[in-house]
Backbone as CSV, one residue per row, in Angstrom:
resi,resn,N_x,N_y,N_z,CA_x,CA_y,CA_z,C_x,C_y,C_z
1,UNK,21.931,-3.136,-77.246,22.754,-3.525,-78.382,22.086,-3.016,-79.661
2,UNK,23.013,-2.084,-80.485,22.071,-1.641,-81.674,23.123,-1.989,-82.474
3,UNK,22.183,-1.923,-84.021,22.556,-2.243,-85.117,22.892,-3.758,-85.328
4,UNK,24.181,-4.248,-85.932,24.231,-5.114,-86.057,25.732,-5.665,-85.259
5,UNK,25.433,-5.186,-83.837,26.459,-5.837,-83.285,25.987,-7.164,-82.454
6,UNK,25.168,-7.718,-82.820,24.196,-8.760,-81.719,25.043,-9.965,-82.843
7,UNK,25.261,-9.644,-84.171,26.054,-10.298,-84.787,26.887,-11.058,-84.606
8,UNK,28.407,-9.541,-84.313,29.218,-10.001,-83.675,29.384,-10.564,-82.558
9,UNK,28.286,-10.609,-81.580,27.982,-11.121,-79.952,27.818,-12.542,-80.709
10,UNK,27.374,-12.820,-81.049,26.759,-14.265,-81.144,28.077,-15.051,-82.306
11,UNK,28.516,-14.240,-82.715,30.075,-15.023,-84.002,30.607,-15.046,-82.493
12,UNK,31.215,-13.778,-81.916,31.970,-14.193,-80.802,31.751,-15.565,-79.713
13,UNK,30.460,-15.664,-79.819,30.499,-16.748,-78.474,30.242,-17.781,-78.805
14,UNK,30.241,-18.254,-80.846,30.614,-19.605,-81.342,31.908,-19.548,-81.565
15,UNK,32.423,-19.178,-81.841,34.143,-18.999,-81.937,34.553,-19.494,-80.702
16,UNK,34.320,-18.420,-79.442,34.876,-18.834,-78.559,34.595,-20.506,-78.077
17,UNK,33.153,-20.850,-77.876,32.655,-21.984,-77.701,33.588,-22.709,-78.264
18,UNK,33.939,-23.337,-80.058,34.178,-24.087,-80.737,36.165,-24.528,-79.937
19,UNK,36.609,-22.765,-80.074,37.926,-22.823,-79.782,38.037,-23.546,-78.150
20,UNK,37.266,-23.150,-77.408,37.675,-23.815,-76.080,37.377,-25.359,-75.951
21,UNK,36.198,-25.738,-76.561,35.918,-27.591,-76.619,37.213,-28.351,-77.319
22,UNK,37.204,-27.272,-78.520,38.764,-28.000,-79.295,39.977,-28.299,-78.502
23,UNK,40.431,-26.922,-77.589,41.686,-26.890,-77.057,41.272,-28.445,-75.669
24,UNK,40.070,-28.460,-74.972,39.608,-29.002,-74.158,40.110,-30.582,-74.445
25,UNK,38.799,-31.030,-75.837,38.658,-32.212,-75.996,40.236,-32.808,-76.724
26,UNK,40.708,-32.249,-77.221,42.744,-32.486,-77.990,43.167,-33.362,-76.795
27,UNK,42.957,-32.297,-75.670,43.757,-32.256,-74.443,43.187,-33.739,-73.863
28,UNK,42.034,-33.844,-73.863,41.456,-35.190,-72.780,41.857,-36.513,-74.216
29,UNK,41.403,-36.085,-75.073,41.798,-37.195,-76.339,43.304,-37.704,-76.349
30,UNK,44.344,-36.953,-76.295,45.944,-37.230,-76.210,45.974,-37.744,-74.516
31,UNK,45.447,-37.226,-73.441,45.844,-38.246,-72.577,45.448,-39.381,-72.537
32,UNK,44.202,-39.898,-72.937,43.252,-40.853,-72.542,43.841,-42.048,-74.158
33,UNK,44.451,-41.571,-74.795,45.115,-42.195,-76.374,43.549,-42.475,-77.064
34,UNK,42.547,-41.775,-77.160,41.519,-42.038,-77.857,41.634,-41.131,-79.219
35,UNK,42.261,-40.646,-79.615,42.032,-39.579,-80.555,41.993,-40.114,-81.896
36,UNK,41.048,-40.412,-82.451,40.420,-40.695,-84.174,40.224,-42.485,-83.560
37,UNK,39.732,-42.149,-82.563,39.096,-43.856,-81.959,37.860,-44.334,-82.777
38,UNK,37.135,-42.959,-83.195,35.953,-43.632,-83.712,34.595,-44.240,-83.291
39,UNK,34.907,-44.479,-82.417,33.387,-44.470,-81.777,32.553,-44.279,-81.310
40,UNK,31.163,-45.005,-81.280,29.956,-44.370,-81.182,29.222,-43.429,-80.316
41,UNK,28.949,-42.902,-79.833,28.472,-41.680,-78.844,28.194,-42.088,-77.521
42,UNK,29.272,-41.804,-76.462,28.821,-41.753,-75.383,29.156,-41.126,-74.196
43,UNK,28.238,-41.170,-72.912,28.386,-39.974,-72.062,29.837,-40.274,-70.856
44,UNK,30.114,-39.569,-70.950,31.435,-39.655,-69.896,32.188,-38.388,-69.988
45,UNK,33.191,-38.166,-68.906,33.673,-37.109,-68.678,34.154,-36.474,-69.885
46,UNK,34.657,-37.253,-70.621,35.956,-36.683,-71.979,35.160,-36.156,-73.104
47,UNK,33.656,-36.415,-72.859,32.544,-35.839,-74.327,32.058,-34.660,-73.261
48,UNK,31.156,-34.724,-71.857,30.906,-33.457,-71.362,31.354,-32.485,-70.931
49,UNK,32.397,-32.536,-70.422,33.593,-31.207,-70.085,33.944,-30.902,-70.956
50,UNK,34.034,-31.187,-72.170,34.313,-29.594,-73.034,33.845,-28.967,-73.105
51,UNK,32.159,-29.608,-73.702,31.184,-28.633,-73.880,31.033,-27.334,-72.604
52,UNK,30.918,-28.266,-71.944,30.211,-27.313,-70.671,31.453,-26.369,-70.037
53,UNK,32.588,-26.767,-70.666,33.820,-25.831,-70.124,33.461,-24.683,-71.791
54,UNK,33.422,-25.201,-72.284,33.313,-24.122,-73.817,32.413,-22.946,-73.439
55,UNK,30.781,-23.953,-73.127,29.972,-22.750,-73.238,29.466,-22.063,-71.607
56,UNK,31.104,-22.699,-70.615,30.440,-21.332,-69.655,31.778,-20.517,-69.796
57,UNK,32.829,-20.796,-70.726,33.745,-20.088,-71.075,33.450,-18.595,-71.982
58,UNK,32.753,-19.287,-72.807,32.315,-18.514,-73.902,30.772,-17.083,-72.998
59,UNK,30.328,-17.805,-72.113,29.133,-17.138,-71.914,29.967,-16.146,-70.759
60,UNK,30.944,-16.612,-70.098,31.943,-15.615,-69.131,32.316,-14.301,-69.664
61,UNK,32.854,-14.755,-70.841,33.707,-13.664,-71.864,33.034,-12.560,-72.273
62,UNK,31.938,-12.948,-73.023,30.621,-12.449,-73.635,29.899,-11.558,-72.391
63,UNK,29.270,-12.170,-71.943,27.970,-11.544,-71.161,29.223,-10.775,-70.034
64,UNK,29.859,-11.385,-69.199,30.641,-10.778,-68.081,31.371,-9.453,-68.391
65,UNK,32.713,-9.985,-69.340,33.591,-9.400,-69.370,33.337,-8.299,-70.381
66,UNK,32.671,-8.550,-71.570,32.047,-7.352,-72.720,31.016,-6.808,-72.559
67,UNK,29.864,-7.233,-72.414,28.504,-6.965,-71.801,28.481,-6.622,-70.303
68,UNK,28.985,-6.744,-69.535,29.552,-6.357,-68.269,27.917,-6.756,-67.539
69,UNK,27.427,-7.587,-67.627,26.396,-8.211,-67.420,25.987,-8.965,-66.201
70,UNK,25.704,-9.293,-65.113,25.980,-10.341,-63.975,25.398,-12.105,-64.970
71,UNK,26.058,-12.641,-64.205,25.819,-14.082,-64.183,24.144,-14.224,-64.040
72,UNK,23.322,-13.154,-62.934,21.956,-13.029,-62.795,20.907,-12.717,-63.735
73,UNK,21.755,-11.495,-64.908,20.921,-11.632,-65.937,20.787,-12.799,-66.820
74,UNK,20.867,-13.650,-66.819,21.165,-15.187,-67.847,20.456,-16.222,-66.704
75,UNK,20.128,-15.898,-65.743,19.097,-16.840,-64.624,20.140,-17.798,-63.985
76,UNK,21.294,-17.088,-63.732,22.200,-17.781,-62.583,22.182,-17.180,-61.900
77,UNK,20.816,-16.816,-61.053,21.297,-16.484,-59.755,21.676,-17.326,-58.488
78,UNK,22.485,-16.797,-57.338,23.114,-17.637,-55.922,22.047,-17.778,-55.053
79,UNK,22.480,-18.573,-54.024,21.609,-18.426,-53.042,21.018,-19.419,-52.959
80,UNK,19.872,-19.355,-52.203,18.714,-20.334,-51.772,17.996,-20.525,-52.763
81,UNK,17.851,-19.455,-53.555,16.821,-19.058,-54.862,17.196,-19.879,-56.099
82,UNK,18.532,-20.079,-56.195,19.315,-21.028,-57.107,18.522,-22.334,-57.142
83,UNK,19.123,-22.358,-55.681,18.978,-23.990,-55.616,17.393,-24.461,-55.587
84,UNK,16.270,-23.856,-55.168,15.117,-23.651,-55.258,14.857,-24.342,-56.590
85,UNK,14.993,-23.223,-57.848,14.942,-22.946,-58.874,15.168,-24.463,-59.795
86,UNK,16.500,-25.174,-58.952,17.208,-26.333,-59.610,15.983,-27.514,-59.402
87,UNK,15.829,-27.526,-57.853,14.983,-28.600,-57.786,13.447,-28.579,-58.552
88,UNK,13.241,-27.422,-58.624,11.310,-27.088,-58.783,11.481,-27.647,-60.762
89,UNK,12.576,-26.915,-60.737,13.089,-27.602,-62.322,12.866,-29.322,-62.691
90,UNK,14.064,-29.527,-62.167,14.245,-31.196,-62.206,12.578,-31.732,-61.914
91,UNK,12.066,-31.373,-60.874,10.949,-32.332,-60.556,9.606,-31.708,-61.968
92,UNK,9.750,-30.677,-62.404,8.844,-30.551,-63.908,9.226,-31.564,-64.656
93,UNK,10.809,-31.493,-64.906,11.428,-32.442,-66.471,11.069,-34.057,-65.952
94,UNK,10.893,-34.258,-64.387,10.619,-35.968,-64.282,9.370,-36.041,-64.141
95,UNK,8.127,-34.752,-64.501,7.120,-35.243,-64.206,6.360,-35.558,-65.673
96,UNK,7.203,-34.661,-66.841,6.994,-34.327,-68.138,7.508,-35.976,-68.787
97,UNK,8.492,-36.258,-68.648,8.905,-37.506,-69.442,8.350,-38.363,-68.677
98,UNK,8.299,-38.524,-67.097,7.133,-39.401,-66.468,5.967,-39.705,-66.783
99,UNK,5.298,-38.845,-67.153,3.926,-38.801,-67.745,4.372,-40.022,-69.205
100,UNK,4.924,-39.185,-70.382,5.461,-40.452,-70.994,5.838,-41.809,-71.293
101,UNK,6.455,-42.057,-70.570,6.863,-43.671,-70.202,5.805,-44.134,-69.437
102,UNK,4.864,-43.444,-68.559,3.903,-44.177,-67.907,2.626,-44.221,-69.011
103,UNK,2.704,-43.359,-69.871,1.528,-43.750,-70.966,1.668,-44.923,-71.971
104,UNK,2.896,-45.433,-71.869,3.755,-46.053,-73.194,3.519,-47.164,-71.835
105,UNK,3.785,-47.114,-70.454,3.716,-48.610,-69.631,1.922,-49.475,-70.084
106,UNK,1.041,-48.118,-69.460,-0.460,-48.417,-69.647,-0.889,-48.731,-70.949
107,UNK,-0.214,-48.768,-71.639,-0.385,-49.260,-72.862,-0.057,-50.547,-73.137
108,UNK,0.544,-51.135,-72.400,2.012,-52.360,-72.436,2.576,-52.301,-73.880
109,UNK,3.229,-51.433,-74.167,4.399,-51.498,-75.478,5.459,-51.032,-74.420
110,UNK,6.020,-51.276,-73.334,7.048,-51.230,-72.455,7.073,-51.664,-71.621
111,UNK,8.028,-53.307,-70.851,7.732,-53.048,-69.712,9.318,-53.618,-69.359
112,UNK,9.466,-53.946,-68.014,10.913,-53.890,-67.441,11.077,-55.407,-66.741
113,UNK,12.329,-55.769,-66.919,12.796,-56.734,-66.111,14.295,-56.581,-65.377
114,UNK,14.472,-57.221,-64.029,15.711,-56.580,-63.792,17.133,-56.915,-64.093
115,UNK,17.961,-56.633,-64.740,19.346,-56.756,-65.226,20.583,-55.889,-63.934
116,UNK,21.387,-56.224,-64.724,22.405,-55.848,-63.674,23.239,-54.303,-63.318
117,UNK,22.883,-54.191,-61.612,23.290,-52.486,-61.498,24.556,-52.336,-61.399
118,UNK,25.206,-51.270,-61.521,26.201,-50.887,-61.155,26.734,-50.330,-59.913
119,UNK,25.566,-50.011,-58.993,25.707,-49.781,-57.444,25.171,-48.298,-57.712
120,UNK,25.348,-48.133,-56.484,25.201,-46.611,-55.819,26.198,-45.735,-56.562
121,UNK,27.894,-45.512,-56.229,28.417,-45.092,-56.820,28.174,-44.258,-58.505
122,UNK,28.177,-45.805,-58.839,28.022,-45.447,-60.150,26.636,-44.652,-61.086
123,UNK,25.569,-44.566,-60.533,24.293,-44.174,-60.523,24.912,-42.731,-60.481
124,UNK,25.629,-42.097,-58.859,25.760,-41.175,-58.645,26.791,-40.289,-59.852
125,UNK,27.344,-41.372,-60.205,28.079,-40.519,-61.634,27.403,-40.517,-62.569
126,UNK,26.758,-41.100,-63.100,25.653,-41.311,-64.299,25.159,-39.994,-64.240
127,UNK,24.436,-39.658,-63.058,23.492,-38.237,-62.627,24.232,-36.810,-62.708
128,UNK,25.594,-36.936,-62.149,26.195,-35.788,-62.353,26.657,-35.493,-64.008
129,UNK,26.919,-36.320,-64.555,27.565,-36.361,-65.872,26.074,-35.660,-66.812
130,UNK,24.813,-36.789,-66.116,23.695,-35.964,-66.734,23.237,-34.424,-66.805
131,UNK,23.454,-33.935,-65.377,23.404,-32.968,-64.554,24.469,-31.843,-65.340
132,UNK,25.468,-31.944,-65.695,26.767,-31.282,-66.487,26.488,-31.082,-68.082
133,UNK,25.568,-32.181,-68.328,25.248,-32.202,-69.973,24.331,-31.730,-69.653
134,UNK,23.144,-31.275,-69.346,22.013,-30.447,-69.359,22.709,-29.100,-69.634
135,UNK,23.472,-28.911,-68.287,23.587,-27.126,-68.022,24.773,-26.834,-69.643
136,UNK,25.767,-27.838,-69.907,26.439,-27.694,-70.959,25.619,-27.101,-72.017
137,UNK,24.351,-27.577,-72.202,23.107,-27.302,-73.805,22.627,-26.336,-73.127
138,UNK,22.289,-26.062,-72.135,21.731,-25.099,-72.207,22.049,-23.689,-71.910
139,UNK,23.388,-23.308,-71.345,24.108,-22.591,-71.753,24.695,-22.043,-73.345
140,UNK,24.241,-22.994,-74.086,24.890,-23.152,-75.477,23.709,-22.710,-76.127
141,UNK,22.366,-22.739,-75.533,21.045,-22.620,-76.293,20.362,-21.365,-75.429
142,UNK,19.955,-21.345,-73.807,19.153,-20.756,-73.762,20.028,-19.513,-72.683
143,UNK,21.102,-19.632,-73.109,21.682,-18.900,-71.935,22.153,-17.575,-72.858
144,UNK,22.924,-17.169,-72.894,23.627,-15.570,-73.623,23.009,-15.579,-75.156
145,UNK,22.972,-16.741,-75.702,22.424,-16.404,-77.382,21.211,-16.111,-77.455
146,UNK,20.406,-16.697,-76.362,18.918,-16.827,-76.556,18.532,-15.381,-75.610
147,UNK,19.299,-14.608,-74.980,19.158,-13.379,-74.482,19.477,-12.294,-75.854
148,UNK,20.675,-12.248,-76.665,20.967,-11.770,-77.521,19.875,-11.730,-78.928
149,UNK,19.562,-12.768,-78.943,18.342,-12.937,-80.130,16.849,-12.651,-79.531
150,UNK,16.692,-12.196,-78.373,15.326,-12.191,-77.920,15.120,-10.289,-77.678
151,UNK,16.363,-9.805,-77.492,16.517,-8.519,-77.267,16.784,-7.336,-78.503
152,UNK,17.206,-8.317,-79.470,17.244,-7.363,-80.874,15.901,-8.435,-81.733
153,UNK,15.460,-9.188,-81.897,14.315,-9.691,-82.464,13.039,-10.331,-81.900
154,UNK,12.732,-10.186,-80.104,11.976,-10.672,-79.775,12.039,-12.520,-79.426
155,UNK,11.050,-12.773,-78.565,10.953,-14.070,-77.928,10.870,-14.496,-78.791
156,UNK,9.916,-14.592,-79.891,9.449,-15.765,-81.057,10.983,-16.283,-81.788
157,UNK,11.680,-14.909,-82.565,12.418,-15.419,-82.972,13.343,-16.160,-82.080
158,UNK,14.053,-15.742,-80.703,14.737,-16.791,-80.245,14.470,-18.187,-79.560
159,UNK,13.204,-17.630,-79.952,12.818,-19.643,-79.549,12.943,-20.364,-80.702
160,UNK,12.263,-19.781,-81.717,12.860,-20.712,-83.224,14.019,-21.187,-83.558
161,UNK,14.640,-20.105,-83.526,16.227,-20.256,-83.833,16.534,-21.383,-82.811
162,UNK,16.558,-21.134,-81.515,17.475,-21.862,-80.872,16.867,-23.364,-80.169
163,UNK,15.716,-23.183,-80.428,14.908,-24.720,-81.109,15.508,-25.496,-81.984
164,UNK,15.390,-24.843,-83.174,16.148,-25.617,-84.376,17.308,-25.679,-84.103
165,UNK,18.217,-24.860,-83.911,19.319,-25.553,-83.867,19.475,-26.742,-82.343
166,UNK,18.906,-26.480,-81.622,19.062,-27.368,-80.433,18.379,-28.858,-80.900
167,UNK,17.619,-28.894,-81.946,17.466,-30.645,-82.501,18.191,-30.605,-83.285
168,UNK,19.034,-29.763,-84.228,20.087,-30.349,-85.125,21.310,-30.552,-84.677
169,UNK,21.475,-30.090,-83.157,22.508,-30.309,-82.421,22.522,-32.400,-82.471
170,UNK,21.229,-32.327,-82.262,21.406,-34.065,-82.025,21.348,-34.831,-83.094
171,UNK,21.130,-34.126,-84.611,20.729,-34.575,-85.765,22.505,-36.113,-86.149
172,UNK,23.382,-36.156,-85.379,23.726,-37.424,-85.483,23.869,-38.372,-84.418
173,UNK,23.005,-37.923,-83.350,22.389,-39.287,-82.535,21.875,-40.546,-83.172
174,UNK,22.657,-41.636,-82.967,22.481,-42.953,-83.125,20.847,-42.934,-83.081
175,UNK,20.818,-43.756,-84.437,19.001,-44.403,-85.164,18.091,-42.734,-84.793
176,UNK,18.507,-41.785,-85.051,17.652,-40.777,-84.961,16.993,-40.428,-86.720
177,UNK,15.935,-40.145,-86.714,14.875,-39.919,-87.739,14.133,-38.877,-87.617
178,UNK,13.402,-38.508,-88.695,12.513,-37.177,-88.753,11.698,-36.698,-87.873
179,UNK,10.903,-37.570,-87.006,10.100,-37.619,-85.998,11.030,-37.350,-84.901
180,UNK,11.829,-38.009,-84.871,12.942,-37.783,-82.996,13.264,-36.318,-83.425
181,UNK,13.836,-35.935,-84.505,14.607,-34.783,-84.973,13.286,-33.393,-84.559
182,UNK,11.786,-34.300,-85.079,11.124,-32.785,-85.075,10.779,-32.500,-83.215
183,UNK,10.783,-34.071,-82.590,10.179,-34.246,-81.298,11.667,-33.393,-80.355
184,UNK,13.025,-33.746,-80.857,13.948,-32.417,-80.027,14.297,-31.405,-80.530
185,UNK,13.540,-31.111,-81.345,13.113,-29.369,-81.909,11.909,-28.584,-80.920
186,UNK,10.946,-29.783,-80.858,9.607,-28.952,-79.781,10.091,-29.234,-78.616
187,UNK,11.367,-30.181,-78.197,11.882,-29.875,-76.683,12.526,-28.988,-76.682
188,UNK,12.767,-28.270,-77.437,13.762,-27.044,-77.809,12.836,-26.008,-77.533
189,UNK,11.757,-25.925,-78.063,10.873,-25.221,-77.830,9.995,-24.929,-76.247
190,UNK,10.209,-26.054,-75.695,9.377,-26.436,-74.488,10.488,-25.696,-73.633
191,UNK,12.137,-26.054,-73.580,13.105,-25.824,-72.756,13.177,-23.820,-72.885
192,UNK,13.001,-23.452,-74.183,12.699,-22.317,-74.517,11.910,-21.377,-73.903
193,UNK,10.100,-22.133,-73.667,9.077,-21.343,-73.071,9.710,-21.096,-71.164
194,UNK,10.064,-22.223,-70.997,10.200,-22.054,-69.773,11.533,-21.431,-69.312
195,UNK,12.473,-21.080,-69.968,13.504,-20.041,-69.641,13.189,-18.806,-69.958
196,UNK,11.901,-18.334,-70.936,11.780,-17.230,-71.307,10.852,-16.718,-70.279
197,UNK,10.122,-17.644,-69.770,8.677,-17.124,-68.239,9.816,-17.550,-67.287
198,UNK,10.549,-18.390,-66.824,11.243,-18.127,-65.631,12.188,-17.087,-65.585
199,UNK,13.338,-17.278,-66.895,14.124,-15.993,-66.791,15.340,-16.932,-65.319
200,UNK,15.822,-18.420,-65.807,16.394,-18.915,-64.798,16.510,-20.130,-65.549
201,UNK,18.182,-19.901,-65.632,19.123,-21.181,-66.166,19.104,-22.212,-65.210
202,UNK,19.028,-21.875,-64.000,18.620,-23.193,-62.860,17.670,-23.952,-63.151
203,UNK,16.481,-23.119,-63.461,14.862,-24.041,-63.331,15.137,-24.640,-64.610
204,UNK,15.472,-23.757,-65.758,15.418,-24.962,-67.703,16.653,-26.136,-67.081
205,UNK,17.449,-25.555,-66.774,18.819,-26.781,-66.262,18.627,-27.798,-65.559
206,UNK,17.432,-27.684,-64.634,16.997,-28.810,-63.983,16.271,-29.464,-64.811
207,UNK,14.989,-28.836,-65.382,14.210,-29.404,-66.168,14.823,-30.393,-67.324
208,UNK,15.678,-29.955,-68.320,16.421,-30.590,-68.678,17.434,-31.942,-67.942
209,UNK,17.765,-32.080,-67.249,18.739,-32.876,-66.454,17.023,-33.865,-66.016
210,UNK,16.278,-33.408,-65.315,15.535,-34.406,-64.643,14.220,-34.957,-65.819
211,UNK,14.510,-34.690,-67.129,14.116,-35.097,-68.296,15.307,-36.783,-68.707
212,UNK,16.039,-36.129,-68.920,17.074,-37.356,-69.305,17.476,-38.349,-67.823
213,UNK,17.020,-37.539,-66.705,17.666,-38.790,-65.516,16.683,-39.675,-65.652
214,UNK,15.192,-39.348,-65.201,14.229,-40.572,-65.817,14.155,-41.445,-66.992
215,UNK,14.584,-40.950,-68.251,14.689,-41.584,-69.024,16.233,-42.827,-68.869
216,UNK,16.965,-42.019,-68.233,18.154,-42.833,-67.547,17.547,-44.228,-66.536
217,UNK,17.108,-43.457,-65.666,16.358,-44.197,-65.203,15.756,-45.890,-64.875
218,UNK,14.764,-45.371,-66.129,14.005,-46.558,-66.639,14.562,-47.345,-67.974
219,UNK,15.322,-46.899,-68.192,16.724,-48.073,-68.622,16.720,-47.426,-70.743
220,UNK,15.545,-46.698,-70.761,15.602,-46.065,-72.367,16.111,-45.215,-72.726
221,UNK,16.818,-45.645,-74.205,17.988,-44.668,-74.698,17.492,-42.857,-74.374
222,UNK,18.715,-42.342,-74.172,18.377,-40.565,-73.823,18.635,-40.650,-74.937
223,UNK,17.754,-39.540,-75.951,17.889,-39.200,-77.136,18.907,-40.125,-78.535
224,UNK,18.453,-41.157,-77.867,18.940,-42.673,-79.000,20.551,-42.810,-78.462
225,UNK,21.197,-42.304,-77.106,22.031,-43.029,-76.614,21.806,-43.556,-75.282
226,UNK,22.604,-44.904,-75.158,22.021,-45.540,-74.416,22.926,-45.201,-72.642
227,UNK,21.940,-45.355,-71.729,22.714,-44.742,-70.480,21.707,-44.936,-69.669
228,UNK,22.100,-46.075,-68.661,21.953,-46.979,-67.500,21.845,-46.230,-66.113
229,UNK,20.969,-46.293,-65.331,21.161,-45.681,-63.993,20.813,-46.921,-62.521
230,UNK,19.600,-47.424,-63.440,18.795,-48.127,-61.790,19.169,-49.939,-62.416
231,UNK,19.537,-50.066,-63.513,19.779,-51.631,-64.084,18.716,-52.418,-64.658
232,UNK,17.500,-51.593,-64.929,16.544,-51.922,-65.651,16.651,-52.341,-66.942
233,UNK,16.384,-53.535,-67.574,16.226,-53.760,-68.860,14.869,-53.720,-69.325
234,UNK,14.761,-52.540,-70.414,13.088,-52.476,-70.908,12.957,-53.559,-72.493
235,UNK,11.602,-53.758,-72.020,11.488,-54.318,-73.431,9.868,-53.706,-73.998
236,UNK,10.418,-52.827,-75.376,9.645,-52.095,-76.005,9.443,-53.112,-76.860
237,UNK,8.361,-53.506,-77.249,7.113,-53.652,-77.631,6.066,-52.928,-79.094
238,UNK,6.116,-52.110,-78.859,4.465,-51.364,-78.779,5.163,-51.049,-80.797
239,UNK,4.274,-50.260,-81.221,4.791,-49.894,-82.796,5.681,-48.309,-82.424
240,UNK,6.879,-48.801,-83.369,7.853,-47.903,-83.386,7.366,-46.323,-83.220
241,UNK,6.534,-46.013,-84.264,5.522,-44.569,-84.269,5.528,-43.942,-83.025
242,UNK,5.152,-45.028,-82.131,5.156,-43.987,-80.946,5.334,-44.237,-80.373
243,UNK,6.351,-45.460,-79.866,7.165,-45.590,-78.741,8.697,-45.065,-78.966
244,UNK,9.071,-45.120,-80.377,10.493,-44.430,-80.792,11.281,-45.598,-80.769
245,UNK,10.970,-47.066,-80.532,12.017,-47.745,-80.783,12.970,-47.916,-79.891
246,UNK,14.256,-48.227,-81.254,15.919,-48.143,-79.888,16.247,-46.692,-79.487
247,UNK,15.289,-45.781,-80.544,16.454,-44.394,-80.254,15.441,-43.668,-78.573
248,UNK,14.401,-44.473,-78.186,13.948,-44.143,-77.039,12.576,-43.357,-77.078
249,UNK,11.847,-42.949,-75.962,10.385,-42.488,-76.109,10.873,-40.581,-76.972
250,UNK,11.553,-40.474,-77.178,11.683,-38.905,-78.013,11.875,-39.051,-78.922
251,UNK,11.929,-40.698,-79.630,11.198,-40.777,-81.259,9.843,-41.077,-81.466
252,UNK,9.081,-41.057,-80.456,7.817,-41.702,-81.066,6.645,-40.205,-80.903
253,UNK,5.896,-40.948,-81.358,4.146,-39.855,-81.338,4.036,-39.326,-79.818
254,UNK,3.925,-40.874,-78.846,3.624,-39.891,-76.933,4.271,-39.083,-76.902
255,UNK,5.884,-39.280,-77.189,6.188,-38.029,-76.708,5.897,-36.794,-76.946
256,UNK,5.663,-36.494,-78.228,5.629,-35.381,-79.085,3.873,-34.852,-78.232
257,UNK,3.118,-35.389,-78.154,1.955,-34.821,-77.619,2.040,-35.103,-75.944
258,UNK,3.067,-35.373,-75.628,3.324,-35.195,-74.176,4.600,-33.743,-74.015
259,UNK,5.352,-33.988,-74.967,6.012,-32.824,-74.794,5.009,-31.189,-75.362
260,UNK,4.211,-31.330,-75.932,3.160,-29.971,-76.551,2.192,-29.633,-74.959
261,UNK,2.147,-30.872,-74.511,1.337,-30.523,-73.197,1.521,-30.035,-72.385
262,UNK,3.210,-30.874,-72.089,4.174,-30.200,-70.922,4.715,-28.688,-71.131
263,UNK,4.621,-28.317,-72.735,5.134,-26.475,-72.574,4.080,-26.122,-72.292
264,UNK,2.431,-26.084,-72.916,1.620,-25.726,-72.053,1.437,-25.268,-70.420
265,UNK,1.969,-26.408,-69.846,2.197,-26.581,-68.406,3.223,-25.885,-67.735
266,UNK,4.541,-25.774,-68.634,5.673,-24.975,-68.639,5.162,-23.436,-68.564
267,UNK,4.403,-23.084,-69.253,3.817,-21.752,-69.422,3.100,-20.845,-68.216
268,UNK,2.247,-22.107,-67.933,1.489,-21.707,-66.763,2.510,-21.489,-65.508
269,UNK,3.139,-22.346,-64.864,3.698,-22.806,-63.645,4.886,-21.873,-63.389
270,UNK,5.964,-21.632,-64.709,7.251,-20.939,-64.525,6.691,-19.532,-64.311
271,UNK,5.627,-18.848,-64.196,5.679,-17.695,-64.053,6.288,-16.440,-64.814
272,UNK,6.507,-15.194,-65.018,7.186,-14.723,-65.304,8.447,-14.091,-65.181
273,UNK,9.693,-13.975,-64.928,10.345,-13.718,-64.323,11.681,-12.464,-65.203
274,UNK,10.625,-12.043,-66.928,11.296,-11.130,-67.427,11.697,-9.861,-66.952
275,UNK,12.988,-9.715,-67.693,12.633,-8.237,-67.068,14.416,-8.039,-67.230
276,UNK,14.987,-6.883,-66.993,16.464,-6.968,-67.153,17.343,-7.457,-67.900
């Protein structure tokens, strides 16, 4: 891509993005009679299927059909290797926010009592919905834009860029503040290192997804919204600074020096997998 058509690549695949969530979310809003309902942020089918219909719409159009690109260059590859990729993922992102919440337990500024589950079933939707909002962001962040900005300006710049915008994506998450805001900027960064050494939307997609299922989990808000899996009620404790409060452990201090550790770790482990 020369000159300044990486431009138009990247106007094209917010346009497209914006236009397909719109036509999407109209559509689920007029059946469901929610439309100018107003309220507060939460996960369910009618907020994640747009996105994730937008930006594998948008990344189809773009990379496939103009770029004539495979699905493989963007780290979707099939196979055994996929699914590989998904799990080795997920079990980094639950060992990264694990580490977390178990530093914030040994501390006692957290601990749990049991409240009421919703069953099996419902767990199993919780996870997929999680599972759908991962790959949704990160298609939107580390998938076709973050190839486009890394190929006309290098890795650095597209990790910045799509860092920052990937914490101002959340900049109106319920009780979010400067600290949560800078702490999912360096997860932006962390989700970044490790798509740029794997070179595989599976492994960041897991990682991501098995970041927020633990935090699901153990009953604390994902990025200051709140979302139930095992029926745990936590009771935080400890000083806001660095436990994060209501908006969850990705407002406080652990995380932030648990997430600097875990790209470290990200660095080493994902290997390299540039190239194409």
């Amino acid at each position: 891509m020369t000159g300044w058509a990486w431009v138009g690549r990247l106007a094209g695949f917010v346009a497209l993005f914006m236009a397909c969530a719109f036509v999407f979310f109209i559509g689920a809003a007029l059946l469901t009679g929610s439309l100018g309902a107003g309220s507060s942020p939460v996960l369910d089918w009618w907020t994640v299927l747009p996105g994730l219909a937008a930006a594998f719409a948008a990344t189809w159009v773009l990379a496939v059909k103009i770029d004539g690109r495979p699905l493989a260059w963007l780290g979707l590859r099939g196979g055994r290797r996929g699914a590989v990729e998904l799990v080795f993922g997920s079990l980094a992102g639950m060992a990264i926010v694990g580490a977390t919440i178990l530093v914030l337990a040994l501390a006692g500024w957290v601990s749990w009592s049991a409240g009421t589950h919703g069953g099996v079933l419902a767990a199993l939707e919780v996870s997929l919905l999680l599972l759908a909002a991962a790959f949704a962001e990160e298609l939107l962040f580390r998938g076709y834009p973050f190839r486009v900005l890394e190929g006309r300006f290098g890795p650095a710049v597209a990790l910045g860029a799509t860092s920052v915008a990937f914490g101002l994506l959340h900049g109106g998450n319920p009780g979010i503040g400067p600290l949560a805001l800078v702490n999912l900027t360096l997860a932006g960064v962390m989700l970044g290192v490790a798509y740029w050494r794997s070179r595989s939307l599976w492994f960041v997609g897991g990682l991501h997804f098995g970041w927020n299922w633990v935090l699901a989990a153990s009953g604390l808000s994902v990025s200051g919204i709140e979302v139930s899996i095992s029926g745990l009620d936590p009771v935080v404790s400890g000083p806001q600074l660095w436990t994060g409060g209501t908006f969850g452990p990705e407002g406080g201090l652990t995380a932030t020096f648990l997430t600097a550790l875990g790209t470290v770790w990200l660095w080493r482990i994902a290997g390299s997998g540039r190239g194409g």
